[in-house]
C-alpha positions, 0 to 999 in steps of 0.5 A: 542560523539556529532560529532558522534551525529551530524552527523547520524542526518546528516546522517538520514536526507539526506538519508530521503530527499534521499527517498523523491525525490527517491519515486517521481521519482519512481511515475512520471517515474517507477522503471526501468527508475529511475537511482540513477543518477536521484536520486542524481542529484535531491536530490543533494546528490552525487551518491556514497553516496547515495550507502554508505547510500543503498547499491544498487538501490534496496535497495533505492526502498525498502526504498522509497516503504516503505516510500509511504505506511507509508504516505498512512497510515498517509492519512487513520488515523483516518477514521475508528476510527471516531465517525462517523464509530464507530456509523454504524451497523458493516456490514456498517462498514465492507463495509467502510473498503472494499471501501478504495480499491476503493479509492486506485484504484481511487485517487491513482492510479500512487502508485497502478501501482507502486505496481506491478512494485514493485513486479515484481521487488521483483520476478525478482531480487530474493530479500530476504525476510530479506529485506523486513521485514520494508517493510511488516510492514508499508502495511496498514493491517486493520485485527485489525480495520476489527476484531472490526467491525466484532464483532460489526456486531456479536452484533448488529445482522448486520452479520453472525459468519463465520468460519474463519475471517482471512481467509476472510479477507485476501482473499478479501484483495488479491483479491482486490489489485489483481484486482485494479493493473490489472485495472490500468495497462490497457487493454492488451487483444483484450478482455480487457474491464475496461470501468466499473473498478470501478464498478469490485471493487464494485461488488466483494465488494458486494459479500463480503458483501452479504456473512457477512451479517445476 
């Protein structure tokens, strides 16, 4: 029973330390020019093992993608549960949550980039949903928190009912994802100009605010 014990922590902890080097390199270099060599040579776990523990390369990639938002929630925790955020009129509050986009864009912008790397990933190798079930649940979704300082607008007079929150949420919550992964993957058009990205993001989330507010 204990060497059974023994080794899946052996186990956990190699295929962890796996997922660590494997999100790295994904972020320095892209999905597509990552190989599982890469990955072992740097993790020093050798390859066939790193197949045993994952299966495929698409398995380790969803793994360390999961792995980049659960470390990108731990980053956020605690901001918007501040004493500070709660003590803001709900429409500040709602604004606050809305420029986490811009923070993403702006100091994060190699895991953005990853993102949509990631995506077309999902869509070129037909992955299935089943697999992406960890994945979807570690995203940071803000509904919950977003929901809270709604209500707190409602009561404080700081925003207006609006027909369907969710609805909202999600919209903007796509269309600014949307936006910050075109922004970081460049200009690619002879009319492409992103000298004024930032100011894209600001704008929409402006618009947001000026139809919540009261």
């Amino acid at each position: 029973m204990n060497n059974g014990s023994s080794a899946d922590k052996l186990r956990s902890k190699r295929s962890d330390a796996a997922v660590r080097v494997a999100a790295q390199l994904f972020l320095s270099n892209g999905i597509e020019a990552v190989k599982m060599t890469d990955i072992a040579d740097l993790s020093g776990i050798g390859v066939a093992t790193l197949y045993r523990y994952f299966g495929t390369k698409t398995g380790i990639t969803i793994a360390s993608m999961t792995y980049l938002w659960n470390d990108m929630r731990s980053m956020f925790s605690g901001v918007f549960e501040s004493e500070v955020f709660l003590k803001q009129k709900g429409i500040k509050q709602l604004e606050d949550l809305m420029k986490m986009f811009v923070v993403l864009y702006e100091a994060h912008p190699r895991f953005m980039k990853l993102l949509s790397e990631f995506d077309l990933m999902i869509v070129s190798e037909g992955v299935p949903k089943a697999m992406l079930k960890e994945y979807d649940r570690s995203i940071i979704n803000f509904y919950c928190i977003f929901e809270g300082a709604y209500l707190t607008g409602l009561s404080d007079e700081s925003v207006r009912e609006i027909p369907d929150l969710r609805l909202f949420y999600v919209t903007f919550a796509h269309a600014l994802m949307q936006m910050s992964m075109k922004l970081i993957n460049g200009e690619l058009l002879p009319s492409d100009d992103f000298s004024l990205a930032k100011n894209e993001l600001e704008l929409l989330i402006e618009a947001a605010v000026c139809y919540l507010k009261k």
